[in-house]
KOLTI-424107 format. One record per residue: y, z, x of N, C-alpha, C in turn; residue in one letter; residue number from 1. Coordinates in steps of 0.001 Angstrom, whole numbers. Layout:
KOLTI-424107
n.py,n.pz,n.px,ca.py,ca.pz,ca.px,c.py,c.pz,c.px,type,seq
Y,Z,X,Y,Z,X,Y,Z,X,A,NUM
...
This chain:
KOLTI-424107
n.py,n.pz,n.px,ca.py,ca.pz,ca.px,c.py,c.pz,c.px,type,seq
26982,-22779,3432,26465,-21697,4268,25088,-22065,4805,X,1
24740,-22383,6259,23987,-22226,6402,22678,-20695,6512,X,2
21716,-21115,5528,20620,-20164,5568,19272,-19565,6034,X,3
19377,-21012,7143,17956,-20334,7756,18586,-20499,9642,X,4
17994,-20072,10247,17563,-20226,11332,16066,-20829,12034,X,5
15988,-21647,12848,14624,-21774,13094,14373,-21974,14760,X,6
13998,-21300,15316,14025,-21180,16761,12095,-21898,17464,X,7
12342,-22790,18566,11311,-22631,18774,11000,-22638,20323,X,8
9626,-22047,20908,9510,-22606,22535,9363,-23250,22843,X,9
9097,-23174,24291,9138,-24854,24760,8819,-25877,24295,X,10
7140,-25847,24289,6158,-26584,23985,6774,-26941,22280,X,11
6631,-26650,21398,7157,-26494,19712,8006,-27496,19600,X,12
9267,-27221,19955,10333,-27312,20462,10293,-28955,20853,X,13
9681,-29472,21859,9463,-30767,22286,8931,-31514,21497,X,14
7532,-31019,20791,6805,-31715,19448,7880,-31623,18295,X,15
8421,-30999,18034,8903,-30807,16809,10431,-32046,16925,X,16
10916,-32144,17983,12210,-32549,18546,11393,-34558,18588,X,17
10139,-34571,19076,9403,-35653,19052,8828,-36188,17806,X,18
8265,-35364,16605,7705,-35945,15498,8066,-35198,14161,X,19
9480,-34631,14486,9766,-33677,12977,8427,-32499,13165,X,20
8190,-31762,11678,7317,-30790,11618,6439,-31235,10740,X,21
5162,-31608,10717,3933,-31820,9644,3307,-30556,9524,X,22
2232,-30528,7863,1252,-29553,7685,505,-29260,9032,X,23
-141,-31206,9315,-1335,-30998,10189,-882,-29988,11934,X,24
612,-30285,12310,799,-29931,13294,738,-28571,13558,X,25
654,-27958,11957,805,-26112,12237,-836,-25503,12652,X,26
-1061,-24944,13745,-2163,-24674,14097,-2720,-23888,13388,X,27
-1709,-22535,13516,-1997,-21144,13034,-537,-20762,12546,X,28
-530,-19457,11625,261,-18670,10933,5,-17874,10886,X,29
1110,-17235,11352,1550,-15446,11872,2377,-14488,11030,X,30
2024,-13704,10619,2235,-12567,9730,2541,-11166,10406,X,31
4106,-11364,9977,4134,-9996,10687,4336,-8697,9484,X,32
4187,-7007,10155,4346,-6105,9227,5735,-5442,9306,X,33
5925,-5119,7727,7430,-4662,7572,7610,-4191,6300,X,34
6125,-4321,5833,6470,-3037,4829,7620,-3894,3364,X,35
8541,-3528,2788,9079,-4429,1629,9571,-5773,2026,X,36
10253,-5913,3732,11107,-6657,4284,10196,-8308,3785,X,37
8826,-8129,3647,8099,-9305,3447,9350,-10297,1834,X,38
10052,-9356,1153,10426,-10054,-235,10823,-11406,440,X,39
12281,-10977,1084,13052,-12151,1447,12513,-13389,2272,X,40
10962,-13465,2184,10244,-14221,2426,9322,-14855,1625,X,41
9398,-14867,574,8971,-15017,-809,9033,-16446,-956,X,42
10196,-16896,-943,10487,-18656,-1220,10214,-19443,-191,X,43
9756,-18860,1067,9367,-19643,1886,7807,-19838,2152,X,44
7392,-18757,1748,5510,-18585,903,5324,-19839,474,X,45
6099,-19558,-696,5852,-20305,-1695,6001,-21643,-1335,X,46
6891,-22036,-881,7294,-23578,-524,5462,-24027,319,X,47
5477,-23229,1546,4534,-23461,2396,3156,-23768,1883,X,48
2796,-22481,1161,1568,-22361,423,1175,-23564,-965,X,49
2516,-23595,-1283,2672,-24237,-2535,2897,-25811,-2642,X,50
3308,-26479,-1268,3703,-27523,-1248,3562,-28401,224,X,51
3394,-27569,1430,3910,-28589,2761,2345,-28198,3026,X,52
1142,-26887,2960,-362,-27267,3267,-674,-27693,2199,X,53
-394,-28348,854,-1089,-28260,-348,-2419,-29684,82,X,54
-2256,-30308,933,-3011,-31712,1236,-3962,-31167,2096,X,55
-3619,-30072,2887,-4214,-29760,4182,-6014,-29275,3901,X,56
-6257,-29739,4922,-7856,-30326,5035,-8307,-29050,6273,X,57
-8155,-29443,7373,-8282,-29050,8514,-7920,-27502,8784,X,58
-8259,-26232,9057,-8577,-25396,9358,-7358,-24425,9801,X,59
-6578,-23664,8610,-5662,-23006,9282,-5703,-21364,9282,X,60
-5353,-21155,10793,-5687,-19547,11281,-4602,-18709,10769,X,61
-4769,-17678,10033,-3834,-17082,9083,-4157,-15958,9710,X,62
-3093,-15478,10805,-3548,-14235,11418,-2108,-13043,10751,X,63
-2409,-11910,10513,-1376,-11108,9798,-1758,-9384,10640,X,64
-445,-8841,10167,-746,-7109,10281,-229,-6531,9183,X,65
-494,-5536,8392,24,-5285,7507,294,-5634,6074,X,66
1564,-5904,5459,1975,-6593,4793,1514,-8087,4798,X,67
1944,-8756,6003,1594,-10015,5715,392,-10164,5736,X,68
-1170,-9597,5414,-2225,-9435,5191,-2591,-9826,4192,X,69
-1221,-9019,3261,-1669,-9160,1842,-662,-10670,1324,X,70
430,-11081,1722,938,-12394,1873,371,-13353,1855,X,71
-826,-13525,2975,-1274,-14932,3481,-2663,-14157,2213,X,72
-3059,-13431,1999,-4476,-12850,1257,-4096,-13408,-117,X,73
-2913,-13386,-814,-3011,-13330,-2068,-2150,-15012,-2352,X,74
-1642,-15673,-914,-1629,-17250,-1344,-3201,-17955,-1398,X,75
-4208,-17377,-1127,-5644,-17792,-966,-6292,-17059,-1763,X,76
-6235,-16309,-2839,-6685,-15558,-4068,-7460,-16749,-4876,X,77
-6731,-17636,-5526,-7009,-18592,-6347,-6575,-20223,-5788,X,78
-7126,-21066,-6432,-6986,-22066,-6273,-5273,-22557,-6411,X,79
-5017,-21598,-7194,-2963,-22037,-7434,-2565,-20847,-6151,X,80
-2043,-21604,-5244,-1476,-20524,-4094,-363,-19918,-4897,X,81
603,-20749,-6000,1987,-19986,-6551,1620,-18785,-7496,X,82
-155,-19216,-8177,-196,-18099,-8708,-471,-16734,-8360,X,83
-1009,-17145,-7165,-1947,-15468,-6497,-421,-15153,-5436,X,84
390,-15525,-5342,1557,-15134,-4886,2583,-14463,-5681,X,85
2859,-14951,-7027,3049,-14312,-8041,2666,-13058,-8289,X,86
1203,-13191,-8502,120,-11879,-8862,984,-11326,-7845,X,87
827,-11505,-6654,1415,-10360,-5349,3076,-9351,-5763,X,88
3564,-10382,-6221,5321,-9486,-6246,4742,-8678,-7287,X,89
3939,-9537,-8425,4226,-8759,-9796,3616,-7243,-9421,X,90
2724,-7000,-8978,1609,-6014,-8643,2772,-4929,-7246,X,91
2825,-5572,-6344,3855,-4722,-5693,5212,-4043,-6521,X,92
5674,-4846,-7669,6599,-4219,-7509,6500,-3013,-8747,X,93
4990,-2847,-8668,4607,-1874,-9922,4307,-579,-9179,X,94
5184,-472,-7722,5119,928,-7265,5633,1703,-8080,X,95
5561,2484,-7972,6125,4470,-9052,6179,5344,-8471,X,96
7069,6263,-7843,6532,7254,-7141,7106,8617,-7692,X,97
6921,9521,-7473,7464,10834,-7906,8381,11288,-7149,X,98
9511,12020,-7141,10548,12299,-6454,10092,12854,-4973,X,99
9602,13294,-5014,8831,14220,-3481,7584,13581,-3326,X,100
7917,12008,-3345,6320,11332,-2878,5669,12077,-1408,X,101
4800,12504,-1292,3240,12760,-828,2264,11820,-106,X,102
1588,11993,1180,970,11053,1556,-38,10750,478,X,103
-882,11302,142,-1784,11025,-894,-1559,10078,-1791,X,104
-323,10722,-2839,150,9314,-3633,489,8008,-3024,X,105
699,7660,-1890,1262,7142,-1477,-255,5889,-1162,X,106
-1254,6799,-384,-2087,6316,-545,-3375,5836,-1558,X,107
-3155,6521,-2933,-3576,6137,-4271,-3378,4783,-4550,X,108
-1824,5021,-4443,-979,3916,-4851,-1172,2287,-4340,X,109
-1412,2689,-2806,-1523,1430,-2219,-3204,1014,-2427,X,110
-4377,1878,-2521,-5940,1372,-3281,-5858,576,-4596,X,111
-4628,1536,-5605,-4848,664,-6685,-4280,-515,-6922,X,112
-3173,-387,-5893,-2755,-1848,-5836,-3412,-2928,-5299,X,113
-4110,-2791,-4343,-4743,-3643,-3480,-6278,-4022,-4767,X,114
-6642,-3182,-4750,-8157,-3384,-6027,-7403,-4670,-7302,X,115
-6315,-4227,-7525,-6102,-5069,-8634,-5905,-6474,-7958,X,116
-5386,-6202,-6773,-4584,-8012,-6203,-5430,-8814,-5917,X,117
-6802,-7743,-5048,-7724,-8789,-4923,-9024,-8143,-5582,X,118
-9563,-8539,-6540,-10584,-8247,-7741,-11867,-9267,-6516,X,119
-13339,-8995,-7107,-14349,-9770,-6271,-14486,-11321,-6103,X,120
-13514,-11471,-7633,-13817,-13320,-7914,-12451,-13690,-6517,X,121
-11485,-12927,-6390,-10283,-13313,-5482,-10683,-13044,-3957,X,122
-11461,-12137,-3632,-12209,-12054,-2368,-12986,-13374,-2332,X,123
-13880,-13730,-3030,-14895,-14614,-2926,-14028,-15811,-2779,X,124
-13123,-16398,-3369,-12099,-17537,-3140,-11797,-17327,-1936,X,125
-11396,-16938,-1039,-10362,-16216,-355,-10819,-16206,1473,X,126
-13112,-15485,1172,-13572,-16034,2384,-13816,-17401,1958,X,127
-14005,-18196,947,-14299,-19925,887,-13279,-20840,827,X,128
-12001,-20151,1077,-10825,-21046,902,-11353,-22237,2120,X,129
-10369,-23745,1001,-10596,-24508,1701,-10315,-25072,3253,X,130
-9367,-24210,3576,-8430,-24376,4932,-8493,-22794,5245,X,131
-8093,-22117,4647,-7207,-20830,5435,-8241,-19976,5544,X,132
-8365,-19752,7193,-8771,-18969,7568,-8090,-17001,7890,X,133
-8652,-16379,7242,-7767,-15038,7064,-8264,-14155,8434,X,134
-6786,-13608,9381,-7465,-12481,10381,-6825,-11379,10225,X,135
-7273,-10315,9901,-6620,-9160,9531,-6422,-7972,11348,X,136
-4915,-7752,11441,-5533,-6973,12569,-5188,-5264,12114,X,137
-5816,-4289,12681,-6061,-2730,12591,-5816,-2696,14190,X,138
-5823,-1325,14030,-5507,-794,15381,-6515,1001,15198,X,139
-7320,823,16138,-8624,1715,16429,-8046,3182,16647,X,140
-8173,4431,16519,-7181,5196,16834,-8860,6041,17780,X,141
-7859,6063,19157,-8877,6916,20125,-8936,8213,19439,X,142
-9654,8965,20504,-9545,10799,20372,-8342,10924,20531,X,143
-7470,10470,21070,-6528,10788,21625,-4939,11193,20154,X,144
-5800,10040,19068,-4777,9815,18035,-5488,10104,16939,X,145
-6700,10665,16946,-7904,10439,15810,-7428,11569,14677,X,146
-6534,12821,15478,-6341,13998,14678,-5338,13458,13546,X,147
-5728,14306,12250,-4488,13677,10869,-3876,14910,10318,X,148
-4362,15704,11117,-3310,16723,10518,-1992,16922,11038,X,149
-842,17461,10159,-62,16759,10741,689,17067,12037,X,150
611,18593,12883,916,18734,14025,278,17408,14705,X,151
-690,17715,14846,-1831,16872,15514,-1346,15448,15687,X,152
-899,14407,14536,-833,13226,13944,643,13258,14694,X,153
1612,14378,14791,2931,14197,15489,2781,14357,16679,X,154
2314,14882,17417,1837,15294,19039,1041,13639,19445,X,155
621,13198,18512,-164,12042,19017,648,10414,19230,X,156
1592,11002,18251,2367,9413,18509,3465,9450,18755,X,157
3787,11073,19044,5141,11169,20497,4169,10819,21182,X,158
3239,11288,21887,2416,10655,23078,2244,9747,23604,X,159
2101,8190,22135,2032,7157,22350,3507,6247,22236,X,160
4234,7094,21728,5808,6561,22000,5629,6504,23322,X,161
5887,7560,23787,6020,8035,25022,5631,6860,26778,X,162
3801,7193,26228,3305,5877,27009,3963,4612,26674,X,163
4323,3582,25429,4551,2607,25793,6163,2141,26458,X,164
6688,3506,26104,8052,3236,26349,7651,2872,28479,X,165
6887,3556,28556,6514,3604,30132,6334,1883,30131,X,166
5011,1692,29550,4357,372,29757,3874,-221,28659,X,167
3999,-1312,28252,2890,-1723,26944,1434,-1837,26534,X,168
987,-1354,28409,-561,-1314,27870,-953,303,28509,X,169
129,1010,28309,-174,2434,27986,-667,3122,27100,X,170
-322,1818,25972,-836,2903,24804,-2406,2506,24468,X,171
-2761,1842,25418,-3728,1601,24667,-5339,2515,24935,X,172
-5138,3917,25655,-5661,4933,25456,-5565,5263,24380,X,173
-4639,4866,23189,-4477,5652,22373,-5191,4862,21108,X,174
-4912,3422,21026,-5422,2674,20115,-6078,1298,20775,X,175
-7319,691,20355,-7612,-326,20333,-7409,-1365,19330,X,176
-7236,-2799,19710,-6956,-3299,18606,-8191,-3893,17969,X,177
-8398,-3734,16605,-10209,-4455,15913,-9255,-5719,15239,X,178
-9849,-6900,15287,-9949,-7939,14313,-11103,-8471,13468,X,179
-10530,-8135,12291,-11504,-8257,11079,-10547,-10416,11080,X,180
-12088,-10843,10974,-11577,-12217,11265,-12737,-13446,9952,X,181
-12280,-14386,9225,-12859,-14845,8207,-14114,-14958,9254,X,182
-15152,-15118,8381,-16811,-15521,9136,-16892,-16721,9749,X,183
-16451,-17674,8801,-16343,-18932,9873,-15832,-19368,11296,X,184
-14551,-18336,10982,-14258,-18312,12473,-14214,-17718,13677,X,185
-14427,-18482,14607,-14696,-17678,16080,-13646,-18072,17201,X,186
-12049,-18552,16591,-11537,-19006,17568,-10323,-17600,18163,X,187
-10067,-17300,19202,-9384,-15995,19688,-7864,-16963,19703,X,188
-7091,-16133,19004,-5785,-17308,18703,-5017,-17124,20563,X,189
-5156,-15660,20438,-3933,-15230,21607,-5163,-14420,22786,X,190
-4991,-14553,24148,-4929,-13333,25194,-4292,-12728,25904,X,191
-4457,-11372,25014,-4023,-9912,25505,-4081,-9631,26636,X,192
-3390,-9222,27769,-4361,-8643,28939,-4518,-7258,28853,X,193
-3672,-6591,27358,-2999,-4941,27538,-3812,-4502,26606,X,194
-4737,-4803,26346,-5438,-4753,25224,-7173,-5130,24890,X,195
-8092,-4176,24833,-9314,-4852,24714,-9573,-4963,23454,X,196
-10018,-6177,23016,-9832,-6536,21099,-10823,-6713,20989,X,197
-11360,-5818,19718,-13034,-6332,19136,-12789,-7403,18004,X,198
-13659,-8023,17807,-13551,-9177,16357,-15083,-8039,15772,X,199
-14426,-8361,14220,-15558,-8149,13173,-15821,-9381,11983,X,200
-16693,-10073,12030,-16377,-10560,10681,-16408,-9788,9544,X,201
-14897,-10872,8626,-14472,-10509,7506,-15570,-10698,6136,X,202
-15861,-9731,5985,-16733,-10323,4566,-16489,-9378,3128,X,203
-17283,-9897,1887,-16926,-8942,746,-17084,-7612,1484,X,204
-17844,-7201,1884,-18466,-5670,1424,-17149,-4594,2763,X,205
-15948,-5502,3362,-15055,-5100,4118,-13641,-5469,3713,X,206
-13742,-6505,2893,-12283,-6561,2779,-11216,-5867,2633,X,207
-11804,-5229,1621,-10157,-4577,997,-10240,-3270,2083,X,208
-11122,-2871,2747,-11156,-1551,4122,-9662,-2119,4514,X,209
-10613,-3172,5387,-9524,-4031,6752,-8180,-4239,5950,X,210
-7917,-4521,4828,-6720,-4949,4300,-5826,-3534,3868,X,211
-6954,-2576,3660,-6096,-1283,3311,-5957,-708,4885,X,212
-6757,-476,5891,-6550,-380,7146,-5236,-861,8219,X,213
-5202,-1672,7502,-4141,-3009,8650,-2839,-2674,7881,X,214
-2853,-1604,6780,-1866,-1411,6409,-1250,-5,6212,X,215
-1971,995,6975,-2080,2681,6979,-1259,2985,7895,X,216
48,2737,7305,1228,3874,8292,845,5506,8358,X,217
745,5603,10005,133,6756,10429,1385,7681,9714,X,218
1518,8891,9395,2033,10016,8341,2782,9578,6900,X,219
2222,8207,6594,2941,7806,5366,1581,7767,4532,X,220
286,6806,5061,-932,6894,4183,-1976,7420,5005,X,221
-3117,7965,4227,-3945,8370,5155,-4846,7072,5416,X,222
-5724,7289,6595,-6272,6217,7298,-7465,5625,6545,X,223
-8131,4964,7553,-9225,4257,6897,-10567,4495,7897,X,224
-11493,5130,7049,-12810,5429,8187,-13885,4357,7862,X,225
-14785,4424,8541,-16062,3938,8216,-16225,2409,7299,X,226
-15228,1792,8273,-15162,335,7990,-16852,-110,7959,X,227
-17326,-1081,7056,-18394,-1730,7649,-18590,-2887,8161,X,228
-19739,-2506,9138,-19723,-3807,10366,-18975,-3616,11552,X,229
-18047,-2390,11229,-16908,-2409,12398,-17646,-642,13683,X,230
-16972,-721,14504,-16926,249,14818,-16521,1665,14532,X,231
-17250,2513,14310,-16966,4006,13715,-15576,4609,14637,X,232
-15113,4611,13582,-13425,5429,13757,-12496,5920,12649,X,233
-11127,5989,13033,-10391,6216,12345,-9062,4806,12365,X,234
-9104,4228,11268,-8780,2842,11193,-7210,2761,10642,X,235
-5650,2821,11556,-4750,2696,10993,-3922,1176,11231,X,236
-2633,1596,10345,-1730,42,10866,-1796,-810,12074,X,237
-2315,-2378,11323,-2557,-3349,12947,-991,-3182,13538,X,238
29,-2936,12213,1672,-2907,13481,1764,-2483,14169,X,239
1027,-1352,14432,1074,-177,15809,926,-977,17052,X,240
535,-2202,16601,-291,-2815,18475,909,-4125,17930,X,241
600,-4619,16844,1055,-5876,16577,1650,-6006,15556,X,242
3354,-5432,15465,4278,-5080,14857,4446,-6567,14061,X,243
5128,-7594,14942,5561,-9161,14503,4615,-10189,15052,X,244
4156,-9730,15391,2522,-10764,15421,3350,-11752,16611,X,245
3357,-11861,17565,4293,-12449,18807,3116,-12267,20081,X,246
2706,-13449,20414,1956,-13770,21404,1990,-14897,22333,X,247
1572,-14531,23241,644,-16150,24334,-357,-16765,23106,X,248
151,-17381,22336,-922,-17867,21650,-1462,-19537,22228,X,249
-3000,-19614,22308,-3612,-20681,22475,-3515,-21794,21724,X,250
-2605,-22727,21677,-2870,-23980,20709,-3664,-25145,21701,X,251
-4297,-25843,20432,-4671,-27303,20896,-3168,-27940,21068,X,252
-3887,-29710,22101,-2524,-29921,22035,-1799,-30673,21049,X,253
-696,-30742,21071,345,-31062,19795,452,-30127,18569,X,254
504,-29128,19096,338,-28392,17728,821,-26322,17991,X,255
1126,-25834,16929,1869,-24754,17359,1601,-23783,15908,X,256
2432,-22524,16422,1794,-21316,15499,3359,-21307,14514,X,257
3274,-21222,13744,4844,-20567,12561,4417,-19655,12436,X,258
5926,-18741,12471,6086,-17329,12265,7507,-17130,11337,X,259
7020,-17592,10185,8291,-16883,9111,8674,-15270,9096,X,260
9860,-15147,9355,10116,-13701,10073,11596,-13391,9226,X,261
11775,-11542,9240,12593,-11500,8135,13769,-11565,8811,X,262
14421,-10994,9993,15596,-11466,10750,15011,-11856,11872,X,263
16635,-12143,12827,16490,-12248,14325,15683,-11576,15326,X,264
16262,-10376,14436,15264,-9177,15939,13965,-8716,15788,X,265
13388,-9220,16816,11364,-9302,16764,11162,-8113,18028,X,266
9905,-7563,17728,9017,-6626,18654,7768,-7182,18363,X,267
6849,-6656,19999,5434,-6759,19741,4893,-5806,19319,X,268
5296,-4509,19486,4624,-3285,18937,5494,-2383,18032,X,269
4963,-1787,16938,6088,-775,16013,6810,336,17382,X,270
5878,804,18436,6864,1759,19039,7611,1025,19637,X,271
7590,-435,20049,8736,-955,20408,10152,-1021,19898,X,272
10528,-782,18506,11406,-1221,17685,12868,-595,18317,X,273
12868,309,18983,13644,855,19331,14335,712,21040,X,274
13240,-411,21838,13083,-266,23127,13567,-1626,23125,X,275
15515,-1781,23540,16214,-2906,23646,15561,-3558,24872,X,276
15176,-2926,25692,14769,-3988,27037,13262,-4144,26646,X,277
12650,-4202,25204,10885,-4585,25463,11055,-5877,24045,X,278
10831,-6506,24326,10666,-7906,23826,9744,-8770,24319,X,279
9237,-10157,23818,8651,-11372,24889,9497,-11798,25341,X,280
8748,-12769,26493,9710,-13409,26830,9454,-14656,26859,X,281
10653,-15710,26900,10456,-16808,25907,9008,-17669,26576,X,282
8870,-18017,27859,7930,-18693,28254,6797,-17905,27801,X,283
6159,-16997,26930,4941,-16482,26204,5537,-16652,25061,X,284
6196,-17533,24598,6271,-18090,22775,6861,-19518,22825,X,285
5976,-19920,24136,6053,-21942,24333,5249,-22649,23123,X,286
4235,-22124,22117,3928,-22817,21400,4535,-22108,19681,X,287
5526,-21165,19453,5607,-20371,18485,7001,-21140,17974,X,288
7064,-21041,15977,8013,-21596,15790,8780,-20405,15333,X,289
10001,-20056,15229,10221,-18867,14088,11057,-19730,13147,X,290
11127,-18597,12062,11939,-19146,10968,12337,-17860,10241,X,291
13740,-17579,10264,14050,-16349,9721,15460,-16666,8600,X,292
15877,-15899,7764,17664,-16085,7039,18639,-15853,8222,X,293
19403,-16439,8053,20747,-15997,9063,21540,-14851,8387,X,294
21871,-14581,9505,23068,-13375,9285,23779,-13664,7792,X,295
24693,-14728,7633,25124,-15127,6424,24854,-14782,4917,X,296
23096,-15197,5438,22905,-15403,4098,22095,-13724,3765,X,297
21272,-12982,4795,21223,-11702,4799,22692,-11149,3885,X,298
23765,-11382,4047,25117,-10702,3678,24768,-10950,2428,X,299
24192,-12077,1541,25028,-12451,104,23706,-11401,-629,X,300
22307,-10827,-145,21465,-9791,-688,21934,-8510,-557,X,301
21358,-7738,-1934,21854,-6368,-2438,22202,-5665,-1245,X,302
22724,-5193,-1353,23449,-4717,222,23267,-4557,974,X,303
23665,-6018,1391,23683,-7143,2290,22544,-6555,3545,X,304
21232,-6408,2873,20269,-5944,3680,18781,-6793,3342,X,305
18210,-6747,3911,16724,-7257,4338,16158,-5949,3630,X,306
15465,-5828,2184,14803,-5118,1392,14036,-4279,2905,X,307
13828,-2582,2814,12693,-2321,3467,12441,-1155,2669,X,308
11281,137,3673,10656,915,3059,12326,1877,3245,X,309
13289,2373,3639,14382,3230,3052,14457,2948,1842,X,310
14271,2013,714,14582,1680,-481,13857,2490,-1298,X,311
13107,2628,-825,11896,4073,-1481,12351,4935,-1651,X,312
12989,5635,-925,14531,7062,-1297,15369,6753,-1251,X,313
16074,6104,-1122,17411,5738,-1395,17660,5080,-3096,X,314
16724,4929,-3934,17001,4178,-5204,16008,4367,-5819,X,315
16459,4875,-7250,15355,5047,-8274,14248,4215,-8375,X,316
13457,4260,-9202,12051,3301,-9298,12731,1778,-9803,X,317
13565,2278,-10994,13583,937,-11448,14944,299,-10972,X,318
15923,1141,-10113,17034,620,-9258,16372,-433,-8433,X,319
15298,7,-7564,14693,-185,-6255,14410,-1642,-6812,X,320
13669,-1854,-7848,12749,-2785,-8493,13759,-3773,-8959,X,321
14776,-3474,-9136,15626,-4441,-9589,16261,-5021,-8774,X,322
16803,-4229,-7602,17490,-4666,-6792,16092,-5816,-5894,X,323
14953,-5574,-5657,14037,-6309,-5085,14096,-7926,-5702,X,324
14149,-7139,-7028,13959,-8740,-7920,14856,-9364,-7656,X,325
16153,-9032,-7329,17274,-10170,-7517,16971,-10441,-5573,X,326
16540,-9507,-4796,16383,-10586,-3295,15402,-11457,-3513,X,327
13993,-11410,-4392,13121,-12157,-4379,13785,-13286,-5055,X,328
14312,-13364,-6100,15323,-14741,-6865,16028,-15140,-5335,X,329
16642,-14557,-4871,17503,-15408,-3624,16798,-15962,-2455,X,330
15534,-15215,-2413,14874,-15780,-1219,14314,-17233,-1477,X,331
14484,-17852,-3109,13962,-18620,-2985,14743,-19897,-3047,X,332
15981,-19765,-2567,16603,-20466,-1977,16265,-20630,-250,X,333
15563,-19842,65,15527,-19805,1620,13789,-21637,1567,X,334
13093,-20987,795,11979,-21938,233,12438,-23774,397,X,335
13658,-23973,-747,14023,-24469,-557,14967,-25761,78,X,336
15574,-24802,893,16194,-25051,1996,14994,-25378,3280,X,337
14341,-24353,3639,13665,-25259,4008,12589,-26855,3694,X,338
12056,-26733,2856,11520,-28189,2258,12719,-29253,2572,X,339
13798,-28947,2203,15093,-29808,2312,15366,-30551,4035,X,340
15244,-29045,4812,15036,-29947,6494,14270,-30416,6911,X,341
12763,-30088,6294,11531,-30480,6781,11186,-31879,6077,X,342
11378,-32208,5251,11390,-33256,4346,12008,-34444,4712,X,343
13627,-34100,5527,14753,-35187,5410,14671,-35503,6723,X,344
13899,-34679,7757,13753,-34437,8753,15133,-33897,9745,X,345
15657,-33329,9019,17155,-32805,9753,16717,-31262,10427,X,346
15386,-31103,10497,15234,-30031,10987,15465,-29931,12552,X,347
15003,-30916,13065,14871,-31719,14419,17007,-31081,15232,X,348
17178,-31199,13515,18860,-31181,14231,19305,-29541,14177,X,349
18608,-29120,13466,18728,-27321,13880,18285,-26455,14198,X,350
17069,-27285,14916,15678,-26624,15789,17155,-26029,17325,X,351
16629,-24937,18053,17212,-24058,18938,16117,-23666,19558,X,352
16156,-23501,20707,15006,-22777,22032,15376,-21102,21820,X,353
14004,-20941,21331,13639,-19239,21521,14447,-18268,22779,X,354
């Protein structure tokens, strides 16, 4: 059975088809948000983090929304990327919730998780890592979206449904996008034209904001204010702007962005998810690689699904938790499998144009 898919654009595509895939060739790494869907991506973390940058010297842009925030955050915790990846499942999968979970709990839940994953000694690793550079993105919420109560909070993002279904840079009356970006760096991976983006540098006395920020599903957690260093607002999910992290991204030449992704079907924005005619299009992902499970192997996980947040009501605490554990055991066959094409270089033979 084949188990992965790996699609790439033009540009990718030609290098990759010309010299196989190296550490050095990956520019940047893209993190998209999805909430549990990150499990079945677990063995391919690991492989990456754990084995194909383990040499890497040279400077890699670890841009994320959401979830993968805390992904690319907790392979750069410690000096063992397998261990602070570890720390990550073990700590996620110590959600609990009460039958009639509550935004509040919801948002307890996700502080104390985050405080434990990354403690000050794991921040401090984390802006000094030797390569990986961390960019966290948030999304600014205007007047327009600032209200949290919850009429208010529903009137505001029919609104912004609404606009982007029109256009994609409709919504952006409604939200700006902030990038909280490591200090060292000053390089802008992608340009937006739909979008005016502030950078903040990332430092201790902001992290875990931007990381709890970039991860505040508007009526699931409450938001994040009074970031510091950043601009005064009300600070929710970077998915809102930048669902799968999918751009015009800028590479030097010979070199390209990976985007380990949980299936086939990608959006640029969460209100996109639903809008069959809003996608990229392939000539704006000439330097992007993807890498997702195939259909196939999606089938042989707990039913035969890509773990997400429905698993939260649909299955007890320790159903939910179990059933996670046995996709995280299978995903790491996906790990595998890849090292296996990248290694033998047979990847070259199942590389496909985006």
């Amino acid at each position: 059975m084949d188990k992965l898919e790996i699609k790439a654009g033009r540009k990718a595509l030609a290098l990759i088809k010309k010299e196989g895939l190296t550490s050095d060739m990956v520019y940047a790494m893209a993190g998209a948000a999805g909430g549990p869907k990150w499990i079945v991506l677990g063995g391919i973390d690991r492989y990456l983090f754990g084995d194909f940058f383990a040499e890497r010297r040279r400077p890699l842009h670890l841009i994320a929304s959401s979830i993968g925030t805390w992904r690319f955050a907790a392979a750069m915790a410690s000096p063992d990327p397998l261990e602070g990846l570890t720390q990550f499942k073990d700590i996620y999968f110590q959600q609990f919730y009460s039958e009639k979970v509550v935004k509040q709990e919801v948002t307890e839940t996700a502080h104390r998780l985050i405080k434990e994953l990354f403690t000050p000694q794991h921040i401090e690793h984390i802006l000094q890592h030797p390569y990986g550079r961390l960019q966290v993105t948030t999304a600014l919420s205007s007047p327009l979206s600032r209200n949290e109560k919850s009429v208010g909070l529903s009137l505001s993002i029919m609104g912004a449904m609404i606009a982007n279904a029109m256009h994609r840079s409709f919504l952006q009356p409604f939200y700006q996008r902030v990038i909280f970006r490591d200090h060292r760096d000053c390089e802008d991976l992608f340009d937006d034209p739909y979008f005016n983006t502030a950078y903040v540098p990332l430092r201790k006395t902001n992290f875990l904001d931007a990381i709890l920020a970039s991860s505040s599903i508007p009526m699931v957690m409450e938001p994040i204010q009074g970031i510091e260093g950043a601009p005064k607002g009300v600070y929710r999910d970077g998915g809102i702007i930048d669902y799968h992290m999918l751009h015009r991204y800028q590479c030097p030449e010979n070199q390209l962005v990976l985007l380990p992704h949980f299936f086939e079907q990608y959006k640029q924005g969460w209100f996109d998810k639903h809008l069959s005619y809003r996608k990229p299009r392939a000539k704006e992902l000439e330097n992007v690689v993807m890498i997702y499970p195939t259909k196939a192997f999606i089938d042989t996980l707990p039913n035969q699904k890509v773990p997400d947040r429905k698993d939260f009501t649909a299955f007890s605490n320790e159903e939910r938790n179990r059933l996670w554990a046995q996709a995280y055991e299978q995903s790491l066959e996906l790990g595998h499998e890849l090292q296996r094409l990248i290694e033998s270089g047979k990847i070259v033979e199942v590389l496909s144009p985006i």
